[in-house]
Structure formats: structure tokens, C-alpha cells
N, CA, C and O atoms as a Tripos MOL2 file, in Angstrom:
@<TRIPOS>MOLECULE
protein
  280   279    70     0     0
PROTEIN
NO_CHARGES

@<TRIPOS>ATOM
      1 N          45.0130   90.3120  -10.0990 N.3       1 UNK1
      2 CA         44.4910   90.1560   -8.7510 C.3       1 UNK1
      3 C          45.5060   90.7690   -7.7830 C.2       1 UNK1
      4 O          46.7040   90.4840   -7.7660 O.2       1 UNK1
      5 N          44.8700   91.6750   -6.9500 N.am      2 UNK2
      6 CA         46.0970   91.8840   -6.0940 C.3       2 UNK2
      7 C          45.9880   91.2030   -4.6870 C.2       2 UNK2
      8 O          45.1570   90.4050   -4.2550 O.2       2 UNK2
      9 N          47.1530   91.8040   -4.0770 N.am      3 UNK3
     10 CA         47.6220   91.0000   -2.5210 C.3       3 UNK3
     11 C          46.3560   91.0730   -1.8420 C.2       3 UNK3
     12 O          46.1350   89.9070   -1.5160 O.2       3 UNK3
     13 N          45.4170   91.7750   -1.4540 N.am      4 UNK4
     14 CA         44.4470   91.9530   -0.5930 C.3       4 UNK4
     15 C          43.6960   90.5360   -0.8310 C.2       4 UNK4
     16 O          43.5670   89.4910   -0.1950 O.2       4 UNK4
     17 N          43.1760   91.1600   -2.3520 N.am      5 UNK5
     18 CA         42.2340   89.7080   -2.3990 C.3       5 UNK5
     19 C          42.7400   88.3620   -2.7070 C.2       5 UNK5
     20 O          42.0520   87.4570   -3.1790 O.2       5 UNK5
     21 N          43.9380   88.2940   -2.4200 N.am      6 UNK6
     22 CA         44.7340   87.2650   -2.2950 C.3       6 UNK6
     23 C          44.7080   86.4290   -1.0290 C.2       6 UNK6
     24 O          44.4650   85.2440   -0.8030 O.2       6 UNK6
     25 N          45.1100   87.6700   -0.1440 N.am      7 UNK7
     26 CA         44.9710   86.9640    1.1770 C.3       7 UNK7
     27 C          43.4280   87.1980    1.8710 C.2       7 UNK7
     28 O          43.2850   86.9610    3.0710 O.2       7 UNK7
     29 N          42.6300   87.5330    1.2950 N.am      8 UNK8
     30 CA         40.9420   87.5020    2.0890 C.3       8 UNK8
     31 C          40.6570   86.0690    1.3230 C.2       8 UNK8
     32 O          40.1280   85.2210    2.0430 O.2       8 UNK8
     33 N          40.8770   85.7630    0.2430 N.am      9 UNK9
     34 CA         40.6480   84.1410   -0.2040 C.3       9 UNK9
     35 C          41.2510   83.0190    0.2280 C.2       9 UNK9
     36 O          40.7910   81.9290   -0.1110 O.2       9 UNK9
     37 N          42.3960   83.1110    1.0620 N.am     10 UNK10
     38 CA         43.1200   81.9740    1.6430 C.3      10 UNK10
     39 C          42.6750   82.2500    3.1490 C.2      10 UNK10
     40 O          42.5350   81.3040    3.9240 O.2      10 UNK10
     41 N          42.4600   83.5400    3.5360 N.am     11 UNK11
     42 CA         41.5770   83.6880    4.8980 C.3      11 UNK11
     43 C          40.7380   83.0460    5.3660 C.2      11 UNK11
     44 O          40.6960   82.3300    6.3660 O.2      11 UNK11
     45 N          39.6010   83.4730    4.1480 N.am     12 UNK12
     46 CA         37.9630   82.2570    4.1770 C.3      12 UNK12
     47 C          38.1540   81.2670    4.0000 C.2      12 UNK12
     48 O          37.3450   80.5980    4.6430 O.2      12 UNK12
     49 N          39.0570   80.4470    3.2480 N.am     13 UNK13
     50 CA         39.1660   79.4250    3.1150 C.3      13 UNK13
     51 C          39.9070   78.3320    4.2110 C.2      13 UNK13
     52 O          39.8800   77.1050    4.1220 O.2      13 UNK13
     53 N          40.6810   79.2760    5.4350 N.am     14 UNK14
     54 CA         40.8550   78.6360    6.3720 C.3      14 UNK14
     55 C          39.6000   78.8060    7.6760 C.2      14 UNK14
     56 O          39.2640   78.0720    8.6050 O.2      14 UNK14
     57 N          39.1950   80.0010    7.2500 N.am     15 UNK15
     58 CA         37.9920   80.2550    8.5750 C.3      15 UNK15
     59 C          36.8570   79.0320    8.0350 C.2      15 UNK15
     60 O          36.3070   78.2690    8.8290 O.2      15 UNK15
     61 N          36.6170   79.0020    6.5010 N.am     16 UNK16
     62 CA         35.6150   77.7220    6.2520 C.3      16 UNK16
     63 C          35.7150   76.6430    7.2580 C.2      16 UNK16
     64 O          35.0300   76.1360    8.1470 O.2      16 UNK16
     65 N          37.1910   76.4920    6.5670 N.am     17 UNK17
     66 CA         37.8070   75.0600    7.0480 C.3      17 UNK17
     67 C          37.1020   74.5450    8.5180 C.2      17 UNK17
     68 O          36.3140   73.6880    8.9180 O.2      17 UNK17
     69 N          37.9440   75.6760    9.0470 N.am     18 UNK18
     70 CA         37.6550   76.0870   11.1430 C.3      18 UNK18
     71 C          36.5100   75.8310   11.3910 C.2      18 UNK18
     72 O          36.2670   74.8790   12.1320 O.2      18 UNK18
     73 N          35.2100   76.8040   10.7020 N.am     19 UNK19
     74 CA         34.0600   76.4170   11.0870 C.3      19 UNK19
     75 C          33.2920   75.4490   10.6560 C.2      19 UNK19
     76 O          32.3000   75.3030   11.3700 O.2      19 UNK19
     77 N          33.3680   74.6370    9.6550 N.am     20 UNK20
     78 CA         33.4180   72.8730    9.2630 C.3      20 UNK20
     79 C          33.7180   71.9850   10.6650 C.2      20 UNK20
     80 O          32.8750   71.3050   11.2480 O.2      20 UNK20
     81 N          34.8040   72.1190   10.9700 N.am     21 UNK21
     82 CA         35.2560   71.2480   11.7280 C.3      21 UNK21
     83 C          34.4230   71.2830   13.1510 C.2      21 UNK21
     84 O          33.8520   70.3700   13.7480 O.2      21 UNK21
     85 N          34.5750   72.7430   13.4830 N.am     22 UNK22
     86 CA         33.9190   73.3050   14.7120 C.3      22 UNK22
     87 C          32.4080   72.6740   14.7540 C.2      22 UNK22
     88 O          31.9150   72.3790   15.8430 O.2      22 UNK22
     89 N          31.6960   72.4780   13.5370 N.am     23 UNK23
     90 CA         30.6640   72.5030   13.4770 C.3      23 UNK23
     91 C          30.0710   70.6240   13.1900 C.2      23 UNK23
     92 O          28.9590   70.0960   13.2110 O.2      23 UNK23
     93 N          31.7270   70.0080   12.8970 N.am     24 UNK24
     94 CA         31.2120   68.5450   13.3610 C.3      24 UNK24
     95 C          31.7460   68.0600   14.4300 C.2      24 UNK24
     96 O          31.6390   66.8830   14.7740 O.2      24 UNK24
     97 N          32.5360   69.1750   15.2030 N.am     25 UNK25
     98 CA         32.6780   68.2270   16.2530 C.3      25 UNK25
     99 C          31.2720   68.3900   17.4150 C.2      25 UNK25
    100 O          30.8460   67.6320   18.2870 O.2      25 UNK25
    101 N          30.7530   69.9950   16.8480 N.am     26 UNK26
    102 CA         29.3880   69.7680   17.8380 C.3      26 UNK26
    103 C          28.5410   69.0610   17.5810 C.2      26 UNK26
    104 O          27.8920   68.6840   18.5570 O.2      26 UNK26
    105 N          28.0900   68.5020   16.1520 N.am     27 UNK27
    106 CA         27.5500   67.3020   15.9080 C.3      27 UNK27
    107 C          27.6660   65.8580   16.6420 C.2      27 UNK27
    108 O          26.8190   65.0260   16.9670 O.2      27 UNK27
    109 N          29.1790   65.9210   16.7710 N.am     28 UNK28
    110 CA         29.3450   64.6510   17.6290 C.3      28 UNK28
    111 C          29.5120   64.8030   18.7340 C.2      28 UNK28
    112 O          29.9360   63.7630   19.2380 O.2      28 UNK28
    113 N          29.3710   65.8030   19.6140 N.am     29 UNK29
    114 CA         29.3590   66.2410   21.0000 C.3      29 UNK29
    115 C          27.8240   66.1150   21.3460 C.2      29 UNK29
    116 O          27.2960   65.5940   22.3280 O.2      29 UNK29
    117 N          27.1700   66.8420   20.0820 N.am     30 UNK30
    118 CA         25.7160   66.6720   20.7880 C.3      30 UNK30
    119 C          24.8310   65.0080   20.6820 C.2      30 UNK30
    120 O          24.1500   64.5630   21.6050 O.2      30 UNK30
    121 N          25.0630   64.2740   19.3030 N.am     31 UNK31
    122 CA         25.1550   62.9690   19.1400 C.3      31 UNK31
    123 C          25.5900   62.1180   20.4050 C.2      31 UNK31
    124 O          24.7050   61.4070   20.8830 O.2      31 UNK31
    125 N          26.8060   62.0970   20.9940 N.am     32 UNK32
    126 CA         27.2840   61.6550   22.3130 C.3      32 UNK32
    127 C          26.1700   62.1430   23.5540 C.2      32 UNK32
    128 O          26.1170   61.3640   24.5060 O.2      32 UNK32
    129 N          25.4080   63.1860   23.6130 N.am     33 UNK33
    130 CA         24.8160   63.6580   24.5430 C.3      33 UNK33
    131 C          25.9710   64.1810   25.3760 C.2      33 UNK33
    132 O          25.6670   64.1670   26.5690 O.2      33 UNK33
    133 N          27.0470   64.5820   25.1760 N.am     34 UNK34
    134 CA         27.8100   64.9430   26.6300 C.3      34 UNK34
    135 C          28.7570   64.0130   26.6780 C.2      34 UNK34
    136 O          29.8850   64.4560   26.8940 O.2      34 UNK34
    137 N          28.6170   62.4030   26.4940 N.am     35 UNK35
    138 CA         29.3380   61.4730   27.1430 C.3      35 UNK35
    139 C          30.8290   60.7370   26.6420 C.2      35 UNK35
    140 O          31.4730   60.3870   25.6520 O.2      35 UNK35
    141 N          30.8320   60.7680   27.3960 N.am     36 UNK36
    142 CA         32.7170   60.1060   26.5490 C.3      36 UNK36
    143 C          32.4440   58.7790   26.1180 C.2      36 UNK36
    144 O          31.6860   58.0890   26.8000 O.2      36 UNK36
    145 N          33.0060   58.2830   24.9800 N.am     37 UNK37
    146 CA         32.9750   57.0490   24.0210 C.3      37 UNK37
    147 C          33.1190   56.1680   25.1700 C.2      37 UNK37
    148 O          32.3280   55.2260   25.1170 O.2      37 UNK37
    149 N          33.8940   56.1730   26.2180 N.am     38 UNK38
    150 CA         34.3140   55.0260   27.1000 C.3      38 UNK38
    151 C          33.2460   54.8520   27.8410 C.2      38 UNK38
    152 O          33.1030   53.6540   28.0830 O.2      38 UNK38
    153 N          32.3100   55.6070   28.3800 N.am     39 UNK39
    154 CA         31.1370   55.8740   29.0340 C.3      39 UNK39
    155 C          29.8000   55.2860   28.3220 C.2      39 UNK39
    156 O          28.8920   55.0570   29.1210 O.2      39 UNK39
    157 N          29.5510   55.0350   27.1180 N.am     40 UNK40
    158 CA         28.1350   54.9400   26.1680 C.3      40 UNK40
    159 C          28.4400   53.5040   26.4780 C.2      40 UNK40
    160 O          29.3870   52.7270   26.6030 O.2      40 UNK40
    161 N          26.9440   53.5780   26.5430 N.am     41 UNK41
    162 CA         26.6620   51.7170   26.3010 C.3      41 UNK41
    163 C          26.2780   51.7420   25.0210 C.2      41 UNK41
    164 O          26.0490   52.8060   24.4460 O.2      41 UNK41
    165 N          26.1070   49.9140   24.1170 N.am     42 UNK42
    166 CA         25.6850   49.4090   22.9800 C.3      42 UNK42
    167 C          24.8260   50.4870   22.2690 C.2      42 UNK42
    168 O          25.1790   51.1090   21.2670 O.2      42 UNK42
    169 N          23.2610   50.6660   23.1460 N.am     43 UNK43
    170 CA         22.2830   51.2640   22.5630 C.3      43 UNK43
    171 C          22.7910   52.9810   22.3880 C.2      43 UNK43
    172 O          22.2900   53.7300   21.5500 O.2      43 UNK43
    173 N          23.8870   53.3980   23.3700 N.am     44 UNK44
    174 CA         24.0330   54.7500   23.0680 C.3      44 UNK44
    175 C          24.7360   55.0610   21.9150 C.2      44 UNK44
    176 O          24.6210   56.0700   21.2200 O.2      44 UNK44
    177 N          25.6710   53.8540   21.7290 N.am     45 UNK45
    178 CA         26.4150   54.1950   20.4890 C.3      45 UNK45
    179 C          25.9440   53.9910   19.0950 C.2      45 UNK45
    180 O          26.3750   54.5910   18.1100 O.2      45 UNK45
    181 N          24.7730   52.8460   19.1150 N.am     46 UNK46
    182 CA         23.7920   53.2850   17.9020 C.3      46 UNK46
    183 C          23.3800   54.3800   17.8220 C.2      46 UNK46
    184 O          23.6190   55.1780   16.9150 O.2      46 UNK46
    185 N          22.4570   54.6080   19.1200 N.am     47 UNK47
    186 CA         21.9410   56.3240   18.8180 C.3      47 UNK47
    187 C          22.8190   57.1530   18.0530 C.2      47 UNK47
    188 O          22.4540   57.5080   16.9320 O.2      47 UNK47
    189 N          23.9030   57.5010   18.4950 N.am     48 UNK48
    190 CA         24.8580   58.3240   18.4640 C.3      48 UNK48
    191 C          25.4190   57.9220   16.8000 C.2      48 UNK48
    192 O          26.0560   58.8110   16.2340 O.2      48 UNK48
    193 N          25.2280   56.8640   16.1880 N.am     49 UNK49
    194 CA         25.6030   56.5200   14.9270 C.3      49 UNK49
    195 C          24.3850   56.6990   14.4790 C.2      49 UNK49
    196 O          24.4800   56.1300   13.3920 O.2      49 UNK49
    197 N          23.2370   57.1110   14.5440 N.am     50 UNK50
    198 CA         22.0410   57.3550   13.6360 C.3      50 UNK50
    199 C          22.2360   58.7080   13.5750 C.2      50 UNK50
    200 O          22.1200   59.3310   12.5200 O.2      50 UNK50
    201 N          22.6280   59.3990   15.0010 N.am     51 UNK51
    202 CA         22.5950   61.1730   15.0110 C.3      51 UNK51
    203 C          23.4590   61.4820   13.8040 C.2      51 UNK51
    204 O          22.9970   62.3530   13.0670 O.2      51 UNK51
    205 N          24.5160   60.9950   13.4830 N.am     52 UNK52
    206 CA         25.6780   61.3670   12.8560 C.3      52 UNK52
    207 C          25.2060   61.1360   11.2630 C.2      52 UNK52
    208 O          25.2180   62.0040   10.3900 O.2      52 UNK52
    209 N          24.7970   59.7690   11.1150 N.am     53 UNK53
    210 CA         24.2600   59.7100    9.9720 C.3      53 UNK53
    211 C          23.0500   60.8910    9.2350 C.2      53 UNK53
    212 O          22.9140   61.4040    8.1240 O.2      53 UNK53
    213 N          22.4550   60.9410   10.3080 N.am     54 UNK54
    214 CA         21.0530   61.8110   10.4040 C.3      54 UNK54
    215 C          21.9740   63.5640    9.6850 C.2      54 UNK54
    216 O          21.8150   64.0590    8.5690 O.2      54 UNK54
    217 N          22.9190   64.1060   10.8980 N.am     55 UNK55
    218 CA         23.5170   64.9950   10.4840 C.3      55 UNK55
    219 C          24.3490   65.0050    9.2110 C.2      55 UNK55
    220 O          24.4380   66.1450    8.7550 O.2      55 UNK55
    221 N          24.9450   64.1360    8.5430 N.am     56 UNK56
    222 CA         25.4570   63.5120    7.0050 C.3      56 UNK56
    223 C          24.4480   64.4580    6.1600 C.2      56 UNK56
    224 O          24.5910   65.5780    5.6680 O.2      56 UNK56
    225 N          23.3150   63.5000    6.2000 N.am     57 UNK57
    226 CA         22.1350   63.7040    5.4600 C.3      57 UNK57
    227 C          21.5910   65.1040    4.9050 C.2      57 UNK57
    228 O          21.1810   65.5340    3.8270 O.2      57 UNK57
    229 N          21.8930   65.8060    6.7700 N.am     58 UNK58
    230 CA         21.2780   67.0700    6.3590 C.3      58 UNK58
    231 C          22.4890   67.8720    5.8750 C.2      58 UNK58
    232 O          22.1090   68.9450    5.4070 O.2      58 UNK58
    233 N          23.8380   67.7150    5.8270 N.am     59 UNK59
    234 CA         24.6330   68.1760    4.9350 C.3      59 UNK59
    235 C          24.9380   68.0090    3.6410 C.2      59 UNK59
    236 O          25.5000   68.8500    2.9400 O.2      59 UNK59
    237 N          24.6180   67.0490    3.3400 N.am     60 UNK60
    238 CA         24.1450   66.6690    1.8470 C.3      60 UNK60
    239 C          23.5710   67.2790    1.0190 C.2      60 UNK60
    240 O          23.7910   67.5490   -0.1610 O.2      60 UNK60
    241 N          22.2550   67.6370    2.2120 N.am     61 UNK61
    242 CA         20.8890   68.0310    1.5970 C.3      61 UNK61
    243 C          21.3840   69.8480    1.3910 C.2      61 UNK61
    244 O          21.1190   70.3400    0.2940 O.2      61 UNK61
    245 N          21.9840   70.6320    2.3090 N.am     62 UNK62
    246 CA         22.2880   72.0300    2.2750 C.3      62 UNK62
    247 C          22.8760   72.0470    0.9670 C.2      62 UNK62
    248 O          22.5660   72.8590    0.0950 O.2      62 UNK62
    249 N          23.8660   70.9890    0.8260 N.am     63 UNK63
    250 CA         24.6320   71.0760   -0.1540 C.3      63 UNK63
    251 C          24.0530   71.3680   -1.6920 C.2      63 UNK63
    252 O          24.5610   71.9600   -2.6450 O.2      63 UNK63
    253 N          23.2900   70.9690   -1.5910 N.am     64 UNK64
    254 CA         22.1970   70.1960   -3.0110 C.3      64 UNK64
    255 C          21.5920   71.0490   -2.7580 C.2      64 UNK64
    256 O          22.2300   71.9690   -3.2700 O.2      64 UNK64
    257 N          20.5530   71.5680   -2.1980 N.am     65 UNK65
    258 CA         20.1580   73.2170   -2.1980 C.3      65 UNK65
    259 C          20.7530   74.1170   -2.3600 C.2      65 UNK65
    260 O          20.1130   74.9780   -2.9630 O.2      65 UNK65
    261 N          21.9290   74.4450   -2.0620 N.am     66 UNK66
    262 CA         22.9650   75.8070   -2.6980 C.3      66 UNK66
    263 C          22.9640   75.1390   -3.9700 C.2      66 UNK66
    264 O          22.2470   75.6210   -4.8460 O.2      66 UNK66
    265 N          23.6880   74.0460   -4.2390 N.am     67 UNK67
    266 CA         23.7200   73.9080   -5.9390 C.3      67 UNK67
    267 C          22.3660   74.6000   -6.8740 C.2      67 UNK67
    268 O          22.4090   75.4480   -7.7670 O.2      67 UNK67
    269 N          21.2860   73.9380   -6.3310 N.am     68 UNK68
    270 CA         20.2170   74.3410   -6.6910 C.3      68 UNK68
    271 C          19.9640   75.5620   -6.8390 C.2      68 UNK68
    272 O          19.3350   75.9630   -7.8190 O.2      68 UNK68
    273 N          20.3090   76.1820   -6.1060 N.am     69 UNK69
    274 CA         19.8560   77.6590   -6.4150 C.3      69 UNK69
    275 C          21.1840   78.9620   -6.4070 C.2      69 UNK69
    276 O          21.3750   80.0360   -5.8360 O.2      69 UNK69
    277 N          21.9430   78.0290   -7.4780 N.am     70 UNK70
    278 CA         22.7210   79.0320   -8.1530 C.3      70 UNK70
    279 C          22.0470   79.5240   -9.3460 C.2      70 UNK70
    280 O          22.5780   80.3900  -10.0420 O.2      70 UNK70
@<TRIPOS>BOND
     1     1     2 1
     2     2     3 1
     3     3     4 2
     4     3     5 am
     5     5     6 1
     6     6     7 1
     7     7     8 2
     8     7     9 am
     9     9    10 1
    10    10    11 1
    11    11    12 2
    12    11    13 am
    13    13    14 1
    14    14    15 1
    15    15    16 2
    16    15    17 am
    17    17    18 1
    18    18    19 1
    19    19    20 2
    20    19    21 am
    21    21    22 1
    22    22    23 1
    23    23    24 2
    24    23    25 am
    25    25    26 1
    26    26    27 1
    27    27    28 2
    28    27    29 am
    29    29    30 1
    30    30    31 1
    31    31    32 2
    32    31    33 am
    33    33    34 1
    34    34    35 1
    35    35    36 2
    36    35    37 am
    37    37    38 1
    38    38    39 1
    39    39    40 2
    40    39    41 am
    41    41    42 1
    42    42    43 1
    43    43    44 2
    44    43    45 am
    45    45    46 1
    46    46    47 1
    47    47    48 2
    48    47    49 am
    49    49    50 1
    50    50    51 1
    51    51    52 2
    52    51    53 am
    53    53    54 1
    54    54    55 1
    55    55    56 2
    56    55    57 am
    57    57    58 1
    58    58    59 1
    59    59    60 2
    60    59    61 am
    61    61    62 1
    62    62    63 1
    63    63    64 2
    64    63    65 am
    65    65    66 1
    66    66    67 1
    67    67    68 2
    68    67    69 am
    69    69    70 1
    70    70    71 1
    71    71    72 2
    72    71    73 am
    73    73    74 1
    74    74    75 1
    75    75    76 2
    76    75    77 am
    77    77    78 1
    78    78    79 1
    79    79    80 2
    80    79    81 am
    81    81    82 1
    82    82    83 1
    83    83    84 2
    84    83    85 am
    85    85    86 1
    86    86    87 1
    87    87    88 2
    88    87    89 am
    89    89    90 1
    90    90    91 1
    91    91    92 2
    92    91    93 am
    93    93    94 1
    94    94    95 1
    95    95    96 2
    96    95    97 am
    97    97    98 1
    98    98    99 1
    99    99   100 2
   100    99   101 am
   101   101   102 1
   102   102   103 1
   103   103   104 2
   104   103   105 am
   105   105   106 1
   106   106   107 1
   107   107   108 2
   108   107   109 am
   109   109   110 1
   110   110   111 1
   111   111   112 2
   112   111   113 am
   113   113   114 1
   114   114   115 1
   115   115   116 2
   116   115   117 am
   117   117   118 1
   118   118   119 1
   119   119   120 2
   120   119   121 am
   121   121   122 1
   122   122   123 1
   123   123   124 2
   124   123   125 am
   125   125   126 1
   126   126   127 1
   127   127   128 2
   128   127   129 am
   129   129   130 1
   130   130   131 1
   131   131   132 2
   132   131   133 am
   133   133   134 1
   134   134   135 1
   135   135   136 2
   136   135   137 am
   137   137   138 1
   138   138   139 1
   139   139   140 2
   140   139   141 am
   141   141   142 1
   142   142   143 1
   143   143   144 2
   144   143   145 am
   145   145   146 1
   146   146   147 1
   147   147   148 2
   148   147   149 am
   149   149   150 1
   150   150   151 1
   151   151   152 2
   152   151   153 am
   153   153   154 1
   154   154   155 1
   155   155   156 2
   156   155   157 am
   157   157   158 1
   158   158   159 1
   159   159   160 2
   160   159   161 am
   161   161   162 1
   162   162   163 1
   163   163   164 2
   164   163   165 am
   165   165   166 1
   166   166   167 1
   167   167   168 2
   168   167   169 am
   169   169   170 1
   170   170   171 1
   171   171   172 2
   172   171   173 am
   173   173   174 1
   174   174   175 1
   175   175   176 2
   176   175   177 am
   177   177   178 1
   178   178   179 1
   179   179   180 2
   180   179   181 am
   181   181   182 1
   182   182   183 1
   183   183   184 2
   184   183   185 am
   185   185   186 1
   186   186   187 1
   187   187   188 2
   188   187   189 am
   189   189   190 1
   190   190   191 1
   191   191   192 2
   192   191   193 am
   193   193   194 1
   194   194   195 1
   195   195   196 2
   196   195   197 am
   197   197   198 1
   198   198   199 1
   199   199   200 2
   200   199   201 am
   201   201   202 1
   202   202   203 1
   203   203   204 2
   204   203   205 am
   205   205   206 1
   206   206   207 1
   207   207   208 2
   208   207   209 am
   209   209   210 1
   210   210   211 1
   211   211   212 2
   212   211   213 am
   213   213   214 1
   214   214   215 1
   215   215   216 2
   216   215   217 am
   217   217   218 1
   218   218   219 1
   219   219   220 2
   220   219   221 am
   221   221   222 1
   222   222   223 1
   223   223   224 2
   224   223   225 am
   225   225   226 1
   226   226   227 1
   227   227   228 2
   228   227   229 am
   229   229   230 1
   230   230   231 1
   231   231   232 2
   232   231   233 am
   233   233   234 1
   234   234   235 1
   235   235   236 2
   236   235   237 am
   237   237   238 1
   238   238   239 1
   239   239   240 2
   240   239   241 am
   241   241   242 1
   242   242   243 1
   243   243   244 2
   244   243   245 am
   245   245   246 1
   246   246   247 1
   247   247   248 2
   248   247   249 am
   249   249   250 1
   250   250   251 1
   251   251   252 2
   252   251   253 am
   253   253   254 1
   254   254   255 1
   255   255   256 2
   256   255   257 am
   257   257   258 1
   258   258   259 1
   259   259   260 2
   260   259   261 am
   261   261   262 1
   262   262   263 1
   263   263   264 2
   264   263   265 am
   265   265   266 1
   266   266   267 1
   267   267   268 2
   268   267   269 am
   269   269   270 1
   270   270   271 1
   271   271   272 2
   272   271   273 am
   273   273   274 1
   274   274   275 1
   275   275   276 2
   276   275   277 am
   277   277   278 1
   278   278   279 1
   279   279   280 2
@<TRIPOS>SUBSTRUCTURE
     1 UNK1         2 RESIDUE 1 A UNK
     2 UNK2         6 RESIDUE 1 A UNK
     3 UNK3        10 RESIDUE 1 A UNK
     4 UNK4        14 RESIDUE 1 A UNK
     5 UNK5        18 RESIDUE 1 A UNK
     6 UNK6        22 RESIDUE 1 A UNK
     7 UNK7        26 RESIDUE 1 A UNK
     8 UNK8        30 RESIDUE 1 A UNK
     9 UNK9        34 RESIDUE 1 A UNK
    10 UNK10       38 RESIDUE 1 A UNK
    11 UNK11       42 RESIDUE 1 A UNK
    12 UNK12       46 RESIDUE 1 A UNK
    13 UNK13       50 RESIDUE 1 A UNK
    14 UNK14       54 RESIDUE 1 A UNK
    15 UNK15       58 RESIDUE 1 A UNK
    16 UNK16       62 RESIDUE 1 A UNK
    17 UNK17       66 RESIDUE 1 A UNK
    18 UNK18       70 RESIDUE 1 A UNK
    19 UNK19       74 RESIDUE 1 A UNK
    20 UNK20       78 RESIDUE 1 A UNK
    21 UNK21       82 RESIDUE 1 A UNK
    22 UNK22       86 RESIDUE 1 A UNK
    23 UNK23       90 RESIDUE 1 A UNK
    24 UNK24       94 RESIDUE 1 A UNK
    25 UNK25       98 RESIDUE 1 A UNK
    26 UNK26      102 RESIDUE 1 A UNK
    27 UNK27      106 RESIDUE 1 A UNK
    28 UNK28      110 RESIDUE 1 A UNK
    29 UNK29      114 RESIDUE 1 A UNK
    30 UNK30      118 RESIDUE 1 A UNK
    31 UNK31      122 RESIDUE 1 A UNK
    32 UNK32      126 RESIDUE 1 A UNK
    33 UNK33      130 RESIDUE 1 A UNK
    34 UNK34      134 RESIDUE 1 A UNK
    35 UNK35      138 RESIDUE 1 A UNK
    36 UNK36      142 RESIDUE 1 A UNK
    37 UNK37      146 RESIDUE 1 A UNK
    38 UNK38      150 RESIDUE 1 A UNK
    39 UNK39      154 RESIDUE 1 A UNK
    40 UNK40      158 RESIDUE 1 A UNK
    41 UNK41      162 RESIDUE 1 A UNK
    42 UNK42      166 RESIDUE 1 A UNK
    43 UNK43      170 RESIDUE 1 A UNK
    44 UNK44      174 RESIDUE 1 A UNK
    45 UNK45      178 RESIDUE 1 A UNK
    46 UNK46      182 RESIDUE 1 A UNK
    47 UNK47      186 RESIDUE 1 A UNK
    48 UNK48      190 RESIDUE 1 A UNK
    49 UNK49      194 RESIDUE 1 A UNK
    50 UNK50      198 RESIDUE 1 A UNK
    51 UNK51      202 RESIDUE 1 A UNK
    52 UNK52      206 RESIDUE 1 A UNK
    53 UNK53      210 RESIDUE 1 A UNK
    54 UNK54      214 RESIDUE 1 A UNK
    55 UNK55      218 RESIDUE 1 A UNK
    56 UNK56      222 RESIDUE 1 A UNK
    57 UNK57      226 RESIDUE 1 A UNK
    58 UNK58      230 RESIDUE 1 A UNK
    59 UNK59      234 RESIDUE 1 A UNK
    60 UNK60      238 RESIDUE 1 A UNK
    61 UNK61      242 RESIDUE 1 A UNK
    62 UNK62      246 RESIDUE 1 A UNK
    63 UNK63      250 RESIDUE 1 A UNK
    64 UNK64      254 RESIDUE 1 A UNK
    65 UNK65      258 RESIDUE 1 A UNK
    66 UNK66      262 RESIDUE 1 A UNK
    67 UNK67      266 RESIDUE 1 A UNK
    68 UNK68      270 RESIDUE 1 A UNK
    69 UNK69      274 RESIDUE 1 A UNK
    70 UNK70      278 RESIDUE 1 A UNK
């Protein structure tokens, strides 16, 4: 293996990382609607714990479909 594809595999594997993260914190940005934790009342923070769960789910589910169709 040489250096190139050495470092394009530790590359993706940090850009993964990046866009994982990027991509739950908009989960919980959009879950929140906008609002800061200190701001939600009772019922918002259920909501906001079903969104999250809800989003779980459908990562699960992507997941289990790529498996699937290797």
C-alpha cells in the first residue's frame, strides 16, 4: 500500500467522522426547533426526545439497508 492511499483512508475517515457529528448535531438543532435546552418547556423536551429517538431509528434503518445490499 502506498503513502497516498494511506493518507486518503485516514482522510475519509476523519471527514466521516466530521460529517456524523455535523449531521447529529442538526438532528438535535432541528429536534430543539431552534431553542436552547434552558428555554423548552416539559412537553418540548419530550417532543424533542421522540425527534431524536425517531432520528436513531432512521439510522439504524440506513444502516441495515447498506448491510443489505452488499
Amino acid at each position: 500500500m502506498d503513502l497516498n492511499r494511506l493518507i486518503n483512508m485516514v482522510i475519509n475517515q476523519v471527514v466521516r467522522r466530521l460529517v456524523r457529528t455535523g449531521v447529529d448535531k442538526g438532528f438535535d438543532l432541528a429536534t430543539r426547533k431552534g431553542k436552547r435546552k434552558e428555554d423548552m418547556t416539559a412537553e418540548d423536551h419530550e417532543q424533542a426526545k421522540m425527534g431524536r429517538d425517531m432520528a436513531k431509528r432512521a439510522k439504524d434503518m440506513s444502516k441495515i439497508t447498506r448491510r443489505l445490499n452488499r
